[in-house]
N, C-alpha and C positions, 0 to 999 in steps of 0.2 A: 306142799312146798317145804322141805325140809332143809332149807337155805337159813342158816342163824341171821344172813346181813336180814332178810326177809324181816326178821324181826323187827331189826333195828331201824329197814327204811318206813315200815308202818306205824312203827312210834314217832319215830319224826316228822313222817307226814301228818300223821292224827295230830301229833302239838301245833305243825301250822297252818293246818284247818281248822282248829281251835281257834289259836292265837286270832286269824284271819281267813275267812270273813266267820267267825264264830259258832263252826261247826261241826257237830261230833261224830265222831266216825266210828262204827264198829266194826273193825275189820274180821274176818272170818277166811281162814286161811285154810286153802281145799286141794285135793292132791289133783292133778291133771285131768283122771278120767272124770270128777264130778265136777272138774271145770270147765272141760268142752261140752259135758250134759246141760251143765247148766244156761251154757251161751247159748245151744239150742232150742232149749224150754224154751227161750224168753230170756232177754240179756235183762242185767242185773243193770241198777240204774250208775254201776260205775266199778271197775274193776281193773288191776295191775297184773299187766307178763310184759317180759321182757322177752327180747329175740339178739342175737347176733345177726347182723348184717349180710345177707349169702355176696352180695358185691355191691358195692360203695355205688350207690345211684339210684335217684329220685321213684325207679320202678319197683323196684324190692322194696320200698317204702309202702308207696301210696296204689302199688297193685297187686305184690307178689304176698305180701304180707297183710293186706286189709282184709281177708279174709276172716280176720278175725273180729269184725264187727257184723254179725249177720241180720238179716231185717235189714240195715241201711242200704239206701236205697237212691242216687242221685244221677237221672240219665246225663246231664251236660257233666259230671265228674265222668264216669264211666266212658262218655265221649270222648275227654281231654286226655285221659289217662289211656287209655288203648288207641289212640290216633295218634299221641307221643310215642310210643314203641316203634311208631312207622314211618315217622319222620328224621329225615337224614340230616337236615341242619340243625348243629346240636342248640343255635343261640332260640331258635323257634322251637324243640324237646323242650328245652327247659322253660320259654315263656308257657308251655302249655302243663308244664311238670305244676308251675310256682302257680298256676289258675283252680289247677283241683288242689292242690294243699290251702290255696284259701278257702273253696268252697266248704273243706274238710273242715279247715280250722273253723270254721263259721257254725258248722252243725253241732248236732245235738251227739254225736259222738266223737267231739276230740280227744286231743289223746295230750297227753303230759309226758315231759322226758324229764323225769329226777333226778336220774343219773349224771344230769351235764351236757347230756350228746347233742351237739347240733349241726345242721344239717343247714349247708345255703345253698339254695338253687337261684 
């Protein structure tokens, strides 16, 4: 990753994982191919990439893009989430969009936006 912010958002975060809840982090900063290797070996107990958006909606989040958690593993997520794609009323999409992003957010692999970016479904 030869992004200088890179630098800069890893020292930030390591001071406030420090500061709170009092823990250290040693980042270790890997170029792309030894980092899709490494997702596959066996995902690392915690890890930062970033994506630009392909379009502004709940699917490119939490299905076109989760690919990048392998092993995880949720049939009632995988239900919500491919059974929203098929569904035409958007206010029922989205109760089924904000069901798997909780189940998401509940598991053992959530995910953190540092950046700012948020998302309301």
């Amino acid at each position: 990753m030869d992004d200088p912010g890179h630098d800069l958002l890893c020292e930030y975060l390591g001071a406030q994982w420090l500061e709170n809840p009092g823990v250290e982090i040693a980042w270790q900063q890997i170029g792309w191919g030894r980092f899709y290797d490494r997702m596959f070996e066996g995902t690392p107990h915690m890890w930062m990439v970033g994506w630009w958006m392909d379009y502004p909606h709940p699917d490119d989040v939490l299905r076109v893009q989760w690919w990048l958690a392998p092993g995880w593993q949720n049939k009632v997520y995988d239900r919500l989430v491919e059974g929203a794609r098929r569904v035409m009323d958007q206010e029922e999409q989205m109760r089924m969009y904000g069901q798997a992003a909780r189940i998401l957010s509940r598991s053992r692999r959530s995910c953190l936006s540092p950046t700012g970016a948020s998302t309301r479904w």
